[in-house]
C-alpha positions as CSV (number, residue, x, y, z in Angstrom):
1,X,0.0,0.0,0.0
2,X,1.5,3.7,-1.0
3,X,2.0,5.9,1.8
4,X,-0.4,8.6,2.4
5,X,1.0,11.8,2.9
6,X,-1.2,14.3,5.1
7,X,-1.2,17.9,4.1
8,X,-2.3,19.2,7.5
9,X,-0.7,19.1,10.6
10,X,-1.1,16.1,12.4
11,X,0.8,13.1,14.5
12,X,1.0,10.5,11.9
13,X,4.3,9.4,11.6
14,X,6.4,8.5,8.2
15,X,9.7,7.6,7.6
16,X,10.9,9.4,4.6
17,X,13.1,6.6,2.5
18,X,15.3,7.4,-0.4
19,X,12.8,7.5,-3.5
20,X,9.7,8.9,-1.9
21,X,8.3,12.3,-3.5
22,X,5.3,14.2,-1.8
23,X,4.4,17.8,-2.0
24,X,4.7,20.7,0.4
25,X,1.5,23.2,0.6
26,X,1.5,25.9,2.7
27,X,-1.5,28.3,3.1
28,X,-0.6,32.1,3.8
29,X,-3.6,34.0,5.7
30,X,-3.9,37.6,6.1
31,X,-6.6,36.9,8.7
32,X,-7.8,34.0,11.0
33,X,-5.5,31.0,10.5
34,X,-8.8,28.7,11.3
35,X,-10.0,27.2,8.5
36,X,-12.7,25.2,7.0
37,X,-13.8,22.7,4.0
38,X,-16.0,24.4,1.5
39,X,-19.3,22.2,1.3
40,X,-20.0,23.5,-2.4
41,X,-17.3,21.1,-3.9
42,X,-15.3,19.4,-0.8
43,X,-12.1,20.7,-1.7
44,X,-11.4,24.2,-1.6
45,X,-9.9,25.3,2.0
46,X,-11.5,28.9,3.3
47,X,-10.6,30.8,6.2
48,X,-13.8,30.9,9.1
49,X,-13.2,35.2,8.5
50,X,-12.9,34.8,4.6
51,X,-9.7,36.6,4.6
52,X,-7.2,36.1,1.7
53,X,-5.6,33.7,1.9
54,X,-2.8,31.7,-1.2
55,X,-1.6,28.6,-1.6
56,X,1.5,27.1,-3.4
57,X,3.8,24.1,-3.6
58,X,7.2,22.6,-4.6
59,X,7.6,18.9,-4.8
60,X,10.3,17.2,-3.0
61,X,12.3,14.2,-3.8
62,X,13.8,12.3,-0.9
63,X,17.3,11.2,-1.7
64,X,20.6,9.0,-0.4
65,X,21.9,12.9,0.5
66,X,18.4,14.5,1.5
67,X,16.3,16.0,-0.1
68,X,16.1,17.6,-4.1
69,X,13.5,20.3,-4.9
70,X,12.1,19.5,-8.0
71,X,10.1,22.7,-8.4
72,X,13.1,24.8,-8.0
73,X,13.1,27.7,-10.2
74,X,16.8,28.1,-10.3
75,X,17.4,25.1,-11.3
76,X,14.5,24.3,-13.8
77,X,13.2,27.0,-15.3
78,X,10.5,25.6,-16.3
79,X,8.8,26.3,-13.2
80,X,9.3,29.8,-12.7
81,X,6.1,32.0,-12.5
């Protein structure tokens, strides 16, 4: 069975091993940092004040000498904005 990542906070513990690739998603808020699932489509994260809030990612590759960012701009240029 594939390992689920959580992207929440939590107390779920996972060894990363060499190979393993997941995504980091943080959520800036300019207001409350309480949050709730949208009913409308059971995705879409919205702050209990509706502040603004944005979300973004890099993927991560865990490897033999830590870790690689494969959504590094620098490096692949690709994903730049």
């Amino acid at each position: 069975m594939l390992p689920f990542v959580q992207h929440f906070r939590n107390d779920t513990y996972l060894p990363l091993r060499e190979g393993m690739t997941f995504t980091i998603e943080p959520m800036l808020v300019a207001g409350s940092q309480d949050t709730f699932v949208s009913k409308e489509d059971d995705w879409t994260v919205c702050t209990v004040d509706g502040s603004r809030a944005a979300q973004y990612e890099h993927m991560v590759l865990i490897t033999a000498n830590g870790v690689e960012v494969l959504t590094d701009s620098e490096n692949f240029p690709e994903f730049s904005a």
